[in-house]
C-alpha positions as CSV (number, residue, x, y, z in Angstrom):
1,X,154.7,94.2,70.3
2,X,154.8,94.5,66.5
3,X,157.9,94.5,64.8
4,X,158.3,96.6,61.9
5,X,161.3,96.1,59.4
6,X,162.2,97.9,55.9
7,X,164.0,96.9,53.1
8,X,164.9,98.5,50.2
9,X,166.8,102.1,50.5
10,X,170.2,103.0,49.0
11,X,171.6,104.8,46.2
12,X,169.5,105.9,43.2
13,X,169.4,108.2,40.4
14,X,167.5,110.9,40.2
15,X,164.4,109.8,37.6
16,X,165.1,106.1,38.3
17,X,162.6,104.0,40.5
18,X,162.9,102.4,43.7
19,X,160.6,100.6,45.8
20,X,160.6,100.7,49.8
21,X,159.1,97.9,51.7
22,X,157.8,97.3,55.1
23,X,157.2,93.9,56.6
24,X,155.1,93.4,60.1
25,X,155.2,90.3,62.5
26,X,151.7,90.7,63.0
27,X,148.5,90.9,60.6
28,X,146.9,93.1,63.2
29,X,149.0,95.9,61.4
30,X,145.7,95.6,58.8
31,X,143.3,97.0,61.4
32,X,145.1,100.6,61.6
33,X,146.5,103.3,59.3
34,X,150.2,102.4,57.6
35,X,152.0,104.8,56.4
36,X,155.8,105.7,55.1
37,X,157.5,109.1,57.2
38,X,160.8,110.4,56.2
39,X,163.6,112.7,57.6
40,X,166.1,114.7,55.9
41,X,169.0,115.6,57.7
42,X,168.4,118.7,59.9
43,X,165.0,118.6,59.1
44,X,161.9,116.7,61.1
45,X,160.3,113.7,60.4
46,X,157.8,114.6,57.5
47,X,154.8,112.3,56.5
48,X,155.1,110.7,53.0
49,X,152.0,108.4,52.5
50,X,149.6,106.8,54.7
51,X,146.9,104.2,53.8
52,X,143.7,103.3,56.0
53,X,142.2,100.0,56.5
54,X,139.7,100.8,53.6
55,X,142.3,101.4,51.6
56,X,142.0,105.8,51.3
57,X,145.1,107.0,50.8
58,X,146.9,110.1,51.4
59,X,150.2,111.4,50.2
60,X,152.5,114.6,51.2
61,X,152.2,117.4,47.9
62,X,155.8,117.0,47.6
63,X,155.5,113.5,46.3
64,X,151.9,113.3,44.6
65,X,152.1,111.9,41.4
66,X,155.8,110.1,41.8
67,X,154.8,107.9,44.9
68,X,152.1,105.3,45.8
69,X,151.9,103.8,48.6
70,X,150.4,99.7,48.2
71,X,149.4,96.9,50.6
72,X,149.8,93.3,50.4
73,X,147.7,92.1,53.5
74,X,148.5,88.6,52.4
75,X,152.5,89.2,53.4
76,X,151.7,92.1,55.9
77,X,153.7,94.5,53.9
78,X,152.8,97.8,53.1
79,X,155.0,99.2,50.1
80,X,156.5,102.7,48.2
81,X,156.8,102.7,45.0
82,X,159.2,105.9,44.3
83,X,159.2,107.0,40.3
84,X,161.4,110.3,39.5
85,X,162.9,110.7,42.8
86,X,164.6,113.7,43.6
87,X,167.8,114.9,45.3
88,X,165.1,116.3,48.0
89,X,163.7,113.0,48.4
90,X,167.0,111.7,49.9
91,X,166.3,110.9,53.7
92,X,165.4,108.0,55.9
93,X,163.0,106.6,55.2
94,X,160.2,105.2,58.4
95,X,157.4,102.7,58.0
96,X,154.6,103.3,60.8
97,X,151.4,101.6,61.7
98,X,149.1,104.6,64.1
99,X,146.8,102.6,65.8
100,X,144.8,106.3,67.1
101,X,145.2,109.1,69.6
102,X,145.3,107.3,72.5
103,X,147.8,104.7,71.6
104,X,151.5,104.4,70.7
105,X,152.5,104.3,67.4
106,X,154.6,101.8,65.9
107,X,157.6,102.7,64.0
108,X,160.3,100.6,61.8
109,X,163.6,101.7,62.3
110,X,164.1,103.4,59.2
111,X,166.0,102.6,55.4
112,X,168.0,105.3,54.2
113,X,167.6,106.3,50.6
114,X,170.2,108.6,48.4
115,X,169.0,110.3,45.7
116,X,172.3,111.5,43.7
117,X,174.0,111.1,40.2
């Protein structure tokens, strides 16, 4: 079982900078997409950012151009860097390694970020 844990959510102001991180147990994480999900209250789980194990990336409209998702296979983390957030960007925030359709994802358990003056 990988075990997925984030760091760095809370309070920040809107064009301030934040950066999320997500640690695995494992380096097997490295094999399979990782990528960063949020929910807003009320609202379903949206993707952010993923990144393959080639390194293409892929990020949701709403936050091209003020996130980048980053890997550091050496620590097993995969990172979001978050420029100019937004009040809309307040959510919690999920890290997620998809190993493919016929397996279970893995999920962190989330880091809530607040995007408010």
């Amino acid at each position: 079982q990988v075990q997925l844990v984030e760091s760095g959510g809370g309070l920040v102001q809107p064009g301030g900078s934040l950066r999320l991180s997500c640690a695995a147990s494992t380096s097997i994480v490295r094999l399979y997409t990782r990528g960063w999900y949020r929910q807003a209250p009320g609202k379903q789980r949206e993707l952010v950012a993923t990144v393959t194990r080639d390194g293409s990336k892929n990020y949701a409209d709403s936050v091209k151009g003020r996130f980048t998702i980053s890997v550091d296979n050496a620590k097993n983390t995969v990172y979001l860097q978050m420029s100019s957030p937004k009040p809309e960007d307040t959510a919690i925030y999920y890290c997620n390694v998809d190993r493919g359709r016929n397996y279970e994802s893995y999920w962190g358990q989330g880091t809530r970020l607040t995007v408010s003056s």
